[in-house]
N, C-alpha and C positions, 0 to 999 in steps of 0.2 A: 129833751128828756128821752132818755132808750122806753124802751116798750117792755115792761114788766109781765111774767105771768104771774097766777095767782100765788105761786109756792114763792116765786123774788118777794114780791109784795110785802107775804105772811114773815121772811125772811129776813125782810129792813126792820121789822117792827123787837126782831128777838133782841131781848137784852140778857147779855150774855154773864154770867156767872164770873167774880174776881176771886180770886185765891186769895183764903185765909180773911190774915189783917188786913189786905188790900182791900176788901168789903166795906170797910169801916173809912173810906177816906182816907188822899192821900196825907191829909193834913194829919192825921193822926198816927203815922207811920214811924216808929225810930229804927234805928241801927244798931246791930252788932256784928264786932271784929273777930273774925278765928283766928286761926294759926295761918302763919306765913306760908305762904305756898313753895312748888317747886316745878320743873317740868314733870312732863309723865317723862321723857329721855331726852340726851341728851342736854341736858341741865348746863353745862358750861358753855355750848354754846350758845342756847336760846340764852341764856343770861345777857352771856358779849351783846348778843345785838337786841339784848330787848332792856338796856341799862336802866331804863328810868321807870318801866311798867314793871320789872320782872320781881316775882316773889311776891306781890300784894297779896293778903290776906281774904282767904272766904269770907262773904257776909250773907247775913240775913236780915230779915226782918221782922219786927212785929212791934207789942206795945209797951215794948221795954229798950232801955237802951237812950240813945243819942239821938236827940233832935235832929228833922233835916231843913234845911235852908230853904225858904222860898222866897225869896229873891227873884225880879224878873228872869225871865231865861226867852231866846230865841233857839229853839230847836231846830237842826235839817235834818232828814229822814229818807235815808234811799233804800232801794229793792235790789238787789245783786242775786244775779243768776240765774238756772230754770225758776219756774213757777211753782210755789206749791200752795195748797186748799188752806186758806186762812191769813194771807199776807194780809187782805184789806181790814182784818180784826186786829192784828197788832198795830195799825198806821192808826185807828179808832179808839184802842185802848193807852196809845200814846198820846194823844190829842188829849180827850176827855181826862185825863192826868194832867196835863199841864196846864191845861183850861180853868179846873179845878183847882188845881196851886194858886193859880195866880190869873185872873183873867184876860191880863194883859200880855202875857206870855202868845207865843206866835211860835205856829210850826211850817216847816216850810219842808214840799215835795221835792226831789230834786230828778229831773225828768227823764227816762232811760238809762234810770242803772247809773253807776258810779262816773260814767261820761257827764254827767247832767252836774255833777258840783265842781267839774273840771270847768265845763265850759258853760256854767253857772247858769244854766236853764231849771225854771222851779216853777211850782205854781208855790200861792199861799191858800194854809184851808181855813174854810168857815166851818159852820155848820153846817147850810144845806150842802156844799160840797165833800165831808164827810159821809152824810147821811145818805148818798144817793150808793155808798160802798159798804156798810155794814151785812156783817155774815155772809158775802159774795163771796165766791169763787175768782180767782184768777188776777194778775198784777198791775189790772188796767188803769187802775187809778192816778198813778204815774210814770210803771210801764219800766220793765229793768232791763237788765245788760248784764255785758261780762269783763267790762274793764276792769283792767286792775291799777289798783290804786298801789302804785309801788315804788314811782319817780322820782325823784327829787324835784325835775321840774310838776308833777302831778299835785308832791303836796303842797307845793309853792302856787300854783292856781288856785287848788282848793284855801289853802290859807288865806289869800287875796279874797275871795268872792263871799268866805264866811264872815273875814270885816266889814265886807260891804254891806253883808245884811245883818252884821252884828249879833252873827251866830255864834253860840256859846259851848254850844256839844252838838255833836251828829249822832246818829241812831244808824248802823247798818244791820240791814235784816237779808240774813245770808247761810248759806252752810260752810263746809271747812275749811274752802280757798277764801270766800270771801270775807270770816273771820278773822281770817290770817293775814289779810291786806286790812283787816278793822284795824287788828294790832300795829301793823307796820308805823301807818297813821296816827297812833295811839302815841308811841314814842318817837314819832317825828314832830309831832305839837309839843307833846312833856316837854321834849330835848329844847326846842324852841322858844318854852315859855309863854305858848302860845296865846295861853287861858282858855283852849277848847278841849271837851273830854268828846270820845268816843265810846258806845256801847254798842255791843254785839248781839242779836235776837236769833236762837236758833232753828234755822230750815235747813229741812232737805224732804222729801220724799220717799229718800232712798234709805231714811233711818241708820242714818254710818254716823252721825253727829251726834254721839250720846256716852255717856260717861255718871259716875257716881254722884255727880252733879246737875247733867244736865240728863234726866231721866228716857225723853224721848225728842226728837225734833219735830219741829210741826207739819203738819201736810201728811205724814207715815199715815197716821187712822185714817183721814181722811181717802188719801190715795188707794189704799190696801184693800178697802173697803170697797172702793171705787168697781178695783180690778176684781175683786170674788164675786160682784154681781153678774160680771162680764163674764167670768169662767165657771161660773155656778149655770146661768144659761146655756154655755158651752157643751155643758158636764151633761145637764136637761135634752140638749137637744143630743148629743151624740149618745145617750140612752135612751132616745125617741126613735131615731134613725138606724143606731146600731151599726153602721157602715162605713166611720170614720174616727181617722187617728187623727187629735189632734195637739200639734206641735205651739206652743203657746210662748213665747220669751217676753218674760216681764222685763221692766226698767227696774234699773240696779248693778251698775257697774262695780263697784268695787266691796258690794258685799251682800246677800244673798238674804236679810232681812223682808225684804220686800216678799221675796219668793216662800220666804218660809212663811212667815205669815199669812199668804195668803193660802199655803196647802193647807194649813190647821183650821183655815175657814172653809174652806172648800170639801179638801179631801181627794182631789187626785191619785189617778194611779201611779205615777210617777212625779218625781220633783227631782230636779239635780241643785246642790247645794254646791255653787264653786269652792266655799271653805274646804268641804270635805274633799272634794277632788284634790285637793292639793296637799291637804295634809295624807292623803293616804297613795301620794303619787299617782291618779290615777292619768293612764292614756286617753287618749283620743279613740283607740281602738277599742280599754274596755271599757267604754263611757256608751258605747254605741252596740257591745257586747251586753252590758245590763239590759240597755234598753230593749233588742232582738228578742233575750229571754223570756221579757215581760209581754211582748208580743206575741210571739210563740206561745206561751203557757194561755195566755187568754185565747188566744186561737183555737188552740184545742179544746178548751171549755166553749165553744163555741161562741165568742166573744171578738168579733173582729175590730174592734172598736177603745179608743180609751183617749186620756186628756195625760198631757205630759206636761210639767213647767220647766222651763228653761231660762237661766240666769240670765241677763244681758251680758254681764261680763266673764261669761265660764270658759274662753278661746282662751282671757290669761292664765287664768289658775291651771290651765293642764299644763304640767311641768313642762314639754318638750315644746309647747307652744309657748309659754310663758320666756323661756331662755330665747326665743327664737326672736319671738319681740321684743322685748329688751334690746336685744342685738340691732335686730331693724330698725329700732326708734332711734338709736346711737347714728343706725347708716344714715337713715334718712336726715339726720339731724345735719349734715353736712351734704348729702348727696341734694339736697331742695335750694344750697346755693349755687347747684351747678348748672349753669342754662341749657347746656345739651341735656343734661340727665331730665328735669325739667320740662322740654318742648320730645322727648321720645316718643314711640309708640311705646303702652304695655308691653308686649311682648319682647321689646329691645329693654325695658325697665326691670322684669321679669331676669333676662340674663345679668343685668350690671349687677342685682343685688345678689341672683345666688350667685355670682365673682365673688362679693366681699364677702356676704357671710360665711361666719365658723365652718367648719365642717358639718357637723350634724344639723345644725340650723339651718345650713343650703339643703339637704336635705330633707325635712322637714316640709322649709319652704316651696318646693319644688313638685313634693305630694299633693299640696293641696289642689282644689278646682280652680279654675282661672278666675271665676266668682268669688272667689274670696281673696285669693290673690288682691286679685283689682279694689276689693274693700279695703284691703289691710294697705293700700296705695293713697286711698283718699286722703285728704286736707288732714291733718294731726289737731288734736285740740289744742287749747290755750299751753297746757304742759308740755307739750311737742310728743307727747301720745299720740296711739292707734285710736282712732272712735271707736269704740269695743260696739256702742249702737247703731254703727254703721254694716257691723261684720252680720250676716242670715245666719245668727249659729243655728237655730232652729231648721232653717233650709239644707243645712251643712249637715245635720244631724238624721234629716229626713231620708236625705239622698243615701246616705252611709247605709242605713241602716235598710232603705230598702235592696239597696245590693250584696248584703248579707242575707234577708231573707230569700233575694234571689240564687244565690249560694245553695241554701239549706234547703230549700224547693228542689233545685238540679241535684241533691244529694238525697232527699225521700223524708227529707225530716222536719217540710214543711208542709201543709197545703190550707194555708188560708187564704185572705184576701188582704192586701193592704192600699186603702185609698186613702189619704191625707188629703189637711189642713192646716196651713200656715198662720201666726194670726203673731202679733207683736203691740203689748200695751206698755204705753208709756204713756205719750202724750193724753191720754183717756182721763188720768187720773192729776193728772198738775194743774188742773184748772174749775175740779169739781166743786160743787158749792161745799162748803166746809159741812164736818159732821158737827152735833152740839159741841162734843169733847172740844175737838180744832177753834171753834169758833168762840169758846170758855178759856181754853191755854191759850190761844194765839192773844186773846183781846188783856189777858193777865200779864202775859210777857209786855206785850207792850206799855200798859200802864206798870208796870214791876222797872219796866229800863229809863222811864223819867224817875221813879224813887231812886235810882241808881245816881240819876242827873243830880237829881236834889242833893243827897248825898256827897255830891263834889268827886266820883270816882272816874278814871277813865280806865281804857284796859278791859274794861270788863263785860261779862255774856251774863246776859237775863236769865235766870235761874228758877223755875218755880220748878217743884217735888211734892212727892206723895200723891201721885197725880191718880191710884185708881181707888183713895177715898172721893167722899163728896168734895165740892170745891174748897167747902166752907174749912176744910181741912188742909186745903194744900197748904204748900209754906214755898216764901217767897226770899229771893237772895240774889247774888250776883257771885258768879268764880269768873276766876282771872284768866284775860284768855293764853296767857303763858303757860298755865298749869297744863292745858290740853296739846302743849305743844311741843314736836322733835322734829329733827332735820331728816330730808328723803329728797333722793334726785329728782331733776326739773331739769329739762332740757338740756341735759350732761354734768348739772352744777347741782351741790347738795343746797339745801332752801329750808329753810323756816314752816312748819304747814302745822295744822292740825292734826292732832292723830286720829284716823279713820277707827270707828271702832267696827269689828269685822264680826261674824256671827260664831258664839262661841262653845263648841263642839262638844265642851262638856258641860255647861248650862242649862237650864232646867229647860229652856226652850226646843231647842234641838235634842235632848234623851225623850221628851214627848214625841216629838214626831219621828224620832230613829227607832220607837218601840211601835208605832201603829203603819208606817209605811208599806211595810211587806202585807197585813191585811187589807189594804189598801189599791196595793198594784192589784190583785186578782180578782178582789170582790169590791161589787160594785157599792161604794159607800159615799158615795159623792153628798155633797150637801151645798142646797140652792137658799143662799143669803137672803137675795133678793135684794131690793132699795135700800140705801141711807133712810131713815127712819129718825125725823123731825120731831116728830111733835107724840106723847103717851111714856109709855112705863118710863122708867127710866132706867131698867136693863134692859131693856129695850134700846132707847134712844142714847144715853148719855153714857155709855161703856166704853172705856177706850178700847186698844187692842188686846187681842190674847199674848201676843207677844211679851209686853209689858205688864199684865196679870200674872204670866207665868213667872218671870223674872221677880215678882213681888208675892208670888206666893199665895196668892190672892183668890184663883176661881180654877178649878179645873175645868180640861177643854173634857166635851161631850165624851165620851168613849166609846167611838166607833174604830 
């Protein structure tokens, strides 16, 4: 048995709050059917290859409506992807649902991510093996990956291994790729006749997995919150010290939720939102332009000092960077079967690519430091991408900028100081003990996606809403995971994926912080979170984010 401290302890003990009807027992649960769904785009496609899942109907739940089945059932239940705050609350709220149905029901872990039903390694849970994971932090309980389930021989294994344990439906708990391989699966059994359903539970961190349905992904409170303590201290100390700039790049590649979020908790003097650089073409140059000003201006107020957040993924959204890799990722995408290109030095790899690339792009590429050069070289992710959290934009941004204040110095129309600090949070926040909210949705989803089972549905993503009334209010359901879906290039080929939802510029979220920003940059308005907050009030403890308050209309942030 691991070594608990007193807060783990107090923590196994929390019993977590179900949404709505789900309160009442799953046994007393029915169904109801909406309207037939569609893609969000490209509709004829995703149709073609999603024949037998495509167009299923929203549902809900509550205490009207259609009986569901309880019927033995054998559950398997795997983890796909990074980590986020509240995985081991839906594996528990999955359990204690089908336990409940039926006590002879069996769920079964499947060990390291979507590998683990391939090559059919699982534990079986009890009880006490449950209970040593409630309201925990992080994915250890059987521990994920990044395979993708997408083969024909893949789901031919899987198919094999779930006869053997006479499994009936899988549960994958995932964000938008890993969804999107839920689906693939989804209608490779349908097509098969297989008799197993798949359900889809939504995570991410990054807060990109959310839609009219699916209100927020899990881990975002948790995470967000994570990282304002972090830079709330930051904000503390570099108003203590007064003598440094510091440069901060939160996690969040492909959309700037995370970032925003955490300024409206914080209050930073700067924030760079990669949506808005792109939508307003912004360069590289005035990106590092804004920021000099804000430096300067505080300088002169005799203010050497400030906190800046920086996207993970803001190198793509600047237009001439964005074209550029694009293009790179096309080279590379062919130049990594080439053995000489392959065993080079940097410097000989450096020449072959600015050969191929476009004109402007070689130049581009060619600008940058050899440090990033050398980032934008590393290993490609699963899509045959740049690791955008590979690339020091904050380093990148540091350096820019101090050789424009060295500029403006040699020109008389600077004379501050600038001493910097580098800091980059990600991993900080994917593994934190879940906040109440996280550990109340994550444990409802999970019990919400065996009513799904019960139901007889596959195709489908755990749905609970209404999420910044009390619990006893949310409302519970399932959309189809076609509805979230349109086609987008993957390693030169267009592909099947979820749609990312990106942060949106005229939304109630971002005109909040695009009105208080600029009082922000100069005057010192920082605001110090402090801890996740357990146990008392309950605006206090049990608040989701502002993000998702704002979006609902719900609470105004502070007015600083």
């Amino acid at each position: 048995m691991r070594e608990c401290s007193p807060l783990h302890k107090e923590r196994l003990n929390y019993k977590p709050k179900l949404a709505g009807i789900l309160a009442n027992g799953i046994k007393n649960v029915k169904i109801s059917f909406g309207k037939n769904t569609t893609a969000v785009k490209d509709a004829a496609d995703i149709q073609n290859l999603f024949k037998d899942v495509y167009g299923q109907p929203l549902v809900s739940f509550s205490n009207e409506g259609e009986a569901l089945n309880f019927e033995q059932k054998n559950v398997g239940v795997i983890l796909s992807g990074g980590q986020a705050p509240g995985g081991h609350n839906v594996i528990a709220g999955l359990y204690d649902a089908l336990k409940a149905a039926n006590p002879n029901n069996v769920l079964y872990g499947f060990l390291g991510g979507p590998s683990g039903i391939i090559d059919n390694k699982y534990v079986k849970f009890d009880d006490n093996f449950i209970d040593k994971y409630r309201n925990t932090g992080g994915f250890d309980i059987i521990g994920s990956g990044r395979t993708k389930l997408e083969t024909e021989e893949q789901f031919e294994k899987t198919l094999q291994n779930c006869k053997t344990l006479n499994i009936n439906a899988i549960v994958i708990i995932g964000g938008d790729d890993s969804n999107t391989n839920a689906c693939m699966l989804a209608q490779w059994l349908k097509a098969k006749n297989a008799g197993i359903q798949v359900i889809g539970c939504p995570k991410t961190i990054d807060g990109d997995l959310k839609n009219d349905q699916i209100e927020i992904s899990f881990g975002f409170d948790t995470a967000t919150k994570t990282y304002a303590e972090l830079i709330g201290n930051i904000q503390r100390d570099a108003n203590s010290a007064k003598k440094y700039w510091h440069f901060i790049k939160l996690m969040g590649r492909s959309a700037t939720h995370v970032g925003l979020e955490v300024a409206l908790q914080v209050q930073p003097n700067i924030t760079l939102i990669s949506e808005e650089v792109e939508a307003k073409k912004q360069s590289l140059e005035s990106i590092v332009d804004y920021i000099t000003d804000i430096v300067v201006k505080r300088s002169d107020m005799g203010k050497n000092f400030g906190v800046a957040l920086i996207p993970e993924g803001l190198i793509e959204f600047i237009p001439e960077m964005k074209t550029m890799i694009s293009n790179l990722n096309d080279i590379l995408a062919v130049l990594e079967k080439d053995e000489k290109f392959v065993n080079a030095q940097n410097s000989e790899k450096y020449q072959i690519i600015e050969s191929k690339l476009e004109g402007q792009n070689a130049k581009v590429f060619n600008s940058l430091p050899e440090m990033i050069k050398a980032q934008l070289l590393m290993d490609r992710d699963p899509h045959g991408n740049v690791q955008v959290s590979k690339i020091e934009t904050e380093k990148l941004l540091i350096e820019m900028v101090r050789a424009r204040l060295k500029a403006l110095k040699a020109q008389g129309k600077y004379n501050g100081k600038f001493s910097d600090q580098a800091h980059f949070f990600g991993y900080e926040g994917r593994c934190a003990m879940p906040s109440n909210f996280d550990a109340d949705y994550c444990y409802s989803l999970g019990y919400n996606a065996f009513a799904l089972i019960q139901a007889g549905l596959t195709g489908y993503l755990s749905s609970v809403k209404n999420l910044t009334a009390p619990a006893t209010q949310w409302k519970a359901g399932g959309v189809p995971l076609t509805m979230m879906m349109n086609m987008e290039k993957r390693h030169g080929v267009m592909k099947p994926v979820i749609q990312k939802a990106l942060v949106d510029l005229n939304g109630p979220v971002f005109k909040v912080f695009e009105q208080r920003r600029e009082k922000w940059a100069l005057n010192d308005c920082y605001v110090f979170p402090g801890a996740i907050q357990y146990f008392g009030p309950c605006d206090v403890c049990d608040t989701t984010t502002l993000t998702l308050q704002l979006e609902q209309q719900k609470v105004p942030v502070a007015q600083n």
